[in-house]
C-alpha positions as CSV (number, residue, x, y, z in Angstrom):
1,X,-35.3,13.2,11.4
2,X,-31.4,13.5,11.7
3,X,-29.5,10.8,10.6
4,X,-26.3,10.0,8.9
5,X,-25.4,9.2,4.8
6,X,-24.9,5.4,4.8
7,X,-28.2,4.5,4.8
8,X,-29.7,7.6,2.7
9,X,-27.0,7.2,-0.1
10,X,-27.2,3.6,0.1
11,X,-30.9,3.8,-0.8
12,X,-30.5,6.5,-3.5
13,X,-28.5,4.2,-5.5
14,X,-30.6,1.4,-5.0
15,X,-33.4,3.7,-6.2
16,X,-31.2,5.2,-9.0
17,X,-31.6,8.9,-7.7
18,X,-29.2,10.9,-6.0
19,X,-29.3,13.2,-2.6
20,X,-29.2,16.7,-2.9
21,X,-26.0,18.0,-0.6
22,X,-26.6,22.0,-0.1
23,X,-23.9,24.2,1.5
24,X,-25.4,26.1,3.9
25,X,-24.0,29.7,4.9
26,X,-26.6,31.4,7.7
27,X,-29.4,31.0,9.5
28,X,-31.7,31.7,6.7
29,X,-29.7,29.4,4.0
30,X,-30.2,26.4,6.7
31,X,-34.1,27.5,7.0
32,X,-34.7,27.7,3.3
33,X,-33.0,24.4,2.2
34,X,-35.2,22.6,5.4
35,X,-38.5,24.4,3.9
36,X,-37.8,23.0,0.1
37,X,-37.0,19.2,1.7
38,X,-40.1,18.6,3.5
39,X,-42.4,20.3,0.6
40,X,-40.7,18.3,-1.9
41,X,-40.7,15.2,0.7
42,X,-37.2,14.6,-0.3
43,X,-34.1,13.6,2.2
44,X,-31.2,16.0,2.2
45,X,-27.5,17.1,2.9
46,X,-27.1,20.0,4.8
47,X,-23.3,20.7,4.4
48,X,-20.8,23.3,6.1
49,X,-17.3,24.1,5.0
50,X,-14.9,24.7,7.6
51,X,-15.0,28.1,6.6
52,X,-18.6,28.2,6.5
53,X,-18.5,26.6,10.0
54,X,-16.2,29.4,11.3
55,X,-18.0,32.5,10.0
56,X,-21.3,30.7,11.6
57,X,-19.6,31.3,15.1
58,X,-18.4,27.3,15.0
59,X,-19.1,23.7,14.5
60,X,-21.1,23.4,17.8
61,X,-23.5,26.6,16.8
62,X,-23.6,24.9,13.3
63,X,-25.4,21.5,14.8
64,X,-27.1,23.2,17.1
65,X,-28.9,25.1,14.7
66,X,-29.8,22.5,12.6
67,X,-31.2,20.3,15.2
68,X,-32.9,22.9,16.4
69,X,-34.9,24.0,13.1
70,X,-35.6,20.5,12.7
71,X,-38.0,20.5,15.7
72,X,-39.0,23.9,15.5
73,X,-39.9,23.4,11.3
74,X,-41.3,19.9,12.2
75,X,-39.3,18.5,9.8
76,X,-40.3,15.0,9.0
77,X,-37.7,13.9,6.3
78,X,-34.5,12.5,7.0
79,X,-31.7,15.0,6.9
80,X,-27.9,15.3,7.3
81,X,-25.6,17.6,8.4
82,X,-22.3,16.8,6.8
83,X,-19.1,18.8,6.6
84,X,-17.4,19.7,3.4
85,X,-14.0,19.1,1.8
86,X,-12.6,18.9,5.8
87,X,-9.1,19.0,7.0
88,X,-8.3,15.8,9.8
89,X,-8.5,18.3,12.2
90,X,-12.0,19.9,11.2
91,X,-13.6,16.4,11.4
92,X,-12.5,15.7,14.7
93,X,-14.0,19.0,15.6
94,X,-17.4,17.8,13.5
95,X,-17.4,14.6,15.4
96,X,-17.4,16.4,19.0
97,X,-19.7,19.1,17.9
98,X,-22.2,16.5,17.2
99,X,-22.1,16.9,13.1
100,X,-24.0,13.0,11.7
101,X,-21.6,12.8,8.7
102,X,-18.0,14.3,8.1
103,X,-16.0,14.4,4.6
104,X,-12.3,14.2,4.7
105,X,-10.9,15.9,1.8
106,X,-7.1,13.8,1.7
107,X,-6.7,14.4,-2.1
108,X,-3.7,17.2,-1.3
109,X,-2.0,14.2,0.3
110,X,-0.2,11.4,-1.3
111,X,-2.3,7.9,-1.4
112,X,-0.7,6.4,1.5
113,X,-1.1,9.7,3.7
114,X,-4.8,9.7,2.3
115,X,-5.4,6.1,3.6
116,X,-3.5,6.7,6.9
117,X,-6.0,9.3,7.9
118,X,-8.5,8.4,6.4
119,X,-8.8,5.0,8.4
120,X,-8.1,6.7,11.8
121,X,-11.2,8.6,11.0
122,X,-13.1,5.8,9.6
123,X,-12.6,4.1,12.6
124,X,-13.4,7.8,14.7
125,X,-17.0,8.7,12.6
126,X,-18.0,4.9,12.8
127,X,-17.3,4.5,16.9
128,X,-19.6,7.6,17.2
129,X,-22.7,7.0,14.6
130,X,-21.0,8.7,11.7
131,X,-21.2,8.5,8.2
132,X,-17.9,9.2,6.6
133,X,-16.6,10.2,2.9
134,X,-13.1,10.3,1.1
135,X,-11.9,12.4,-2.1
136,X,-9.8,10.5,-4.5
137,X,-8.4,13.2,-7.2
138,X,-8.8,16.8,-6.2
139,X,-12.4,18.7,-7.6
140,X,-11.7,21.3,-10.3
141,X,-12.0,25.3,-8.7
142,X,-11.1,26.5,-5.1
143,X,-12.5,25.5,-1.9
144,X,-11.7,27.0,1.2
145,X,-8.1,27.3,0.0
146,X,-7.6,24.0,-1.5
147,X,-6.6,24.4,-5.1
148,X,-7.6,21.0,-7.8
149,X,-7.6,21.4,-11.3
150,X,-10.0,18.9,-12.2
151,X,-8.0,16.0,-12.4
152,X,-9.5,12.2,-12.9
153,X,-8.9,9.9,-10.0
154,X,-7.4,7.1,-10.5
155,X,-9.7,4.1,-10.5
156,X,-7.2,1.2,-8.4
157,X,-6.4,4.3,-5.6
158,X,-10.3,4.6,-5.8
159,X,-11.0,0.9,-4.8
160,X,-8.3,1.2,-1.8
161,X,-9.5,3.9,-0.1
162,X,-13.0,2.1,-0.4
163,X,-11.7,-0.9,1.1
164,X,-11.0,0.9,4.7
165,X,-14.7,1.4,4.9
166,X,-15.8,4.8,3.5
167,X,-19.7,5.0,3.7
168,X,-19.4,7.4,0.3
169,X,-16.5,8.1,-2.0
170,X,-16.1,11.4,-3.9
171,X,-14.0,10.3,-7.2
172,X,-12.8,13.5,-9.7
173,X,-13.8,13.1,-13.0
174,X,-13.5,16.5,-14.1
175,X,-16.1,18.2,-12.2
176,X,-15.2,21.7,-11.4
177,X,-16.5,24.0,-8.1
178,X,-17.9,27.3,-9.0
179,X,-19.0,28.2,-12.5
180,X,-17.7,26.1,-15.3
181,X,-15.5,27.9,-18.2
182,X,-16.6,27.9,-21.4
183,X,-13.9,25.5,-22.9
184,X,-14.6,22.8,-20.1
185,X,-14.5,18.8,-21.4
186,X,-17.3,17.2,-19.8
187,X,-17.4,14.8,-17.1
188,X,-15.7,11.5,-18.0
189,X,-18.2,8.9,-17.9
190,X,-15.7,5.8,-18.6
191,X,-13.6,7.1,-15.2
192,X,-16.6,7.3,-13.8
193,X,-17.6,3.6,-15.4
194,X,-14.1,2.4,-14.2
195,X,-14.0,4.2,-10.4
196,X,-18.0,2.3,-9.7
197,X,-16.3,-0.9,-10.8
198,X,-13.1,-0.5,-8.7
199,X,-15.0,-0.3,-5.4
200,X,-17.5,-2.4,-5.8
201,X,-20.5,-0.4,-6.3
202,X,-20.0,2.0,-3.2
203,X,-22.2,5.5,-3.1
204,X,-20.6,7.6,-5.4
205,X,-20.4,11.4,-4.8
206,X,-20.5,14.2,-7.6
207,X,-18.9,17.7,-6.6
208,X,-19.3,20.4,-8.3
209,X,-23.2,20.0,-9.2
210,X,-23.5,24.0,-10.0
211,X,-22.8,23.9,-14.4
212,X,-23.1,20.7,-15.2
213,X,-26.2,20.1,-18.0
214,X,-28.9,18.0,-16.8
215,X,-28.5,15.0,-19.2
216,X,-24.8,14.7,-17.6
217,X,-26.1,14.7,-14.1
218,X,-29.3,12.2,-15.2
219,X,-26.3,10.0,-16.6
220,X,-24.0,10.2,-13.3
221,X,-26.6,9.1,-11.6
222,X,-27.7,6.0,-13.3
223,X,-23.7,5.2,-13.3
224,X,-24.0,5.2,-9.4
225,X,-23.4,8.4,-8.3
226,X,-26.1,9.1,-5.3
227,X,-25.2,12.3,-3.9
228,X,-24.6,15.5,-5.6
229,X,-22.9,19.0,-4.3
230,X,-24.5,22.0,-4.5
231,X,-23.2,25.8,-3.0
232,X,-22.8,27.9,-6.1
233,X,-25.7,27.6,-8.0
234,X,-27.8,28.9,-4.2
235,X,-25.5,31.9,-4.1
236,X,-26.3,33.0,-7.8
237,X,-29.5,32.5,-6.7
238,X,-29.6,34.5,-3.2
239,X,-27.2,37.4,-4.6
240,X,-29.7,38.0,-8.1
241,X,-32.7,37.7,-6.0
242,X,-31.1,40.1,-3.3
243,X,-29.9,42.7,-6.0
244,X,-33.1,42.9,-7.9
245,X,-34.7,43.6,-4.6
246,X,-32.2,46.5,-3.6
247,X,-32.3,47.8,-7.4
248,X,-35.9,48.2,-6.7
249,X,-35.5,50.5,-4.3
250,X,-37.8,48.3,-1.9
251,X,-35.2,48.6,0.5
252,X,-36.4,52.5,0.6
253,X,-40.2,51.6,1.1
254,X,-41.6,52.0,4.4
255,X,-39.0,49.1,6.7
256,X,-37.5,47.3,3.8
257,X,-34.4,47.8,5.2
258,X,-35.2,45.5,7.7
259,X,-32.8,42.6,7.5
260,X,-36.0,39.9,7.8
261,X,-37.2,41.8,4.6
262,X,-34.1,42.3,2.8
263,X,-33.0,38.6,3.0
264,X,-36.6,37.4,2.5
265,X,-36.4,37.2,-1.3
266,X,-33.1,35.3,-1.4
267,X,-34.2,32.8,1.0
268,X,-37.7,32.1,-1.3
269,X,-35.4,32.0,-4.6
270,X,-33.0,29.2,-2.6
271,X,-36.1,27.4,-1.6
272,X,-37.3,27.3,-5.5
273,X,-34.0,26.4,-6.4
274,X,-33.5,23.7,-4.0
275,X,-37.0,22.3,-4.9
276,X,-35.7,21.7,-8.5
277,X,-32.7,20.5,-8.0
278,X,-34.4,18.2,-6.1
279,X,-36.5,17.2,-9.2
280,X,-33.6,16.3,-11.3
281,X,-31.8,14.3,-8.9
282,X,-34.7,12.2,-8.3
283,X,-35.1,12.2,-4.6
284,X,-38.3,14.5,-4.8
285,X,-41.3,12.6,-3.1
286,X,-38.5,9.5,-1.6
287,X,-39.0,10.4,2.1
């Protein structure tokens, strides 16, 4: 079932669980995150990066693909194919190439730029069946390009980019993208606190997800965050499975070259992966 994030993230936080959002990266990534949904009977993000999107062959191929597997897997839970941290330009692109949710990452830009864009493409996702999110203070790490250091947002820039009619709003409070250093601070609940006040009690997104213990995530999500990122944490998992399998010299036995063979392991350790994750946010058995 393909559908956009208002509704799903609007019932997570009624529910006080959060939706898994999973980067996806091939054919097989996009296979294995389906497989873990509908076993755990749990709703889920699909996401691509515009760099992600790119190396894919495009946007288009990207939504193709995932409609696609969803008939061909019989996939029964809802799911959404969202694009990460985009530019204005990439979520035009997402919008024709038939994407059901788009974020616009406008935390490079001053606040007034931020809310300029953001409302044209409020207006843009909305007219076409969208769901739309916003970034208010830039996540911690690199992605595709864009540099944050993990700074909070600022709670009253929070409420006004809510108030031009963002389904979901991802808010910094020192969440970090990749693997967290070992001299990082926490998340900081009373932004967090503050932000969910500020707009009203709008879907609150958490980037970052791979690093952060498990009682900080449980607490995020009773605070109202109902959607949580997830890329690194699926690469460690695909590379270690991938490696172990090579180091075996499997590769060597009879075809195991064969790239169906080769990838096999790190698509079943992403499926395992996702499955848990899924646990911990709550949304197993909600679809």
């Amino acid at each position: 079932m393909y559908v956009n994030l208002k509704d799903m993230c609007r019932q997570a936080k009624e529910g006080h669980y959060a939706i898994g959002h999973f980067n996806i990266n091939n054919l097989e990534w996009t296979q294995a995150i389906l497989q873990a949904a509908e076993e755990s009977r749990s709703p889920v993000i699909l996401s691509s990066s515009e760099g992600a999107g790119k190396y894919m062959g495009g946007f288009p191929v990207v939504a193709a693909m995932v409609k696609a597997l969803i008939e061909t897997m019989n996939i029964t839970v809802p799911v959404a194919l969202h694009l990460d941290h985009g530019t204005y330009d990439g979520c035009l692109k997402c919008i024709r190439a038939g994407f059901s949710s788009i974020m616009f990452d406008g935390s490079k830009y001053d606040i007034e730029e931020n809310k300029q864009k953001t409302s044209i493409l409020v207006n843009a996702a909305h007219i076409n069946g969208l769901s739309i999110e916003a970034e208010v203070g830039a996540i911690g790490g690199e992605e595709d390009g864009v540099i944050g250091m993990g700074e909070c947002a600022d709670p009253s820039q929070c409420a006004e980019i809510a108030e031009l009619g963002v389904d979901i709003l991802a808010a910094g409070i020192g969440n970090i993208h990749g693997k967290y250093p070992a001299n990082w601070a926490g998340l900081q609940f009373d932004v967090l606190e503050k932000v969910q006040k500020a707009t009203g009690g709008i879907p609150l997104v958490l980037h970052g997800g791979t690093g952060i213990p498990d009682d900080q995530i449980k607490k995020a999500i009773s605070l109202g965050v109902s959607k949580i990122n997830v890329n690194t944490d699926c690469q460690l998992a695909f590379a270690d499975a991938t490696r172990k399998y090579i180091e075996a010299g499997k590769d060597l036995e009879g075809k195991g070259f064969d790239p169906r063979k080769l990838l096999a392991p790190g698509k079943a350790a992403i499926v395992e992966l996702v499955k848990q994750k899924m646990e911990l946010f709550g949304s197993a058995g909600k679809a």
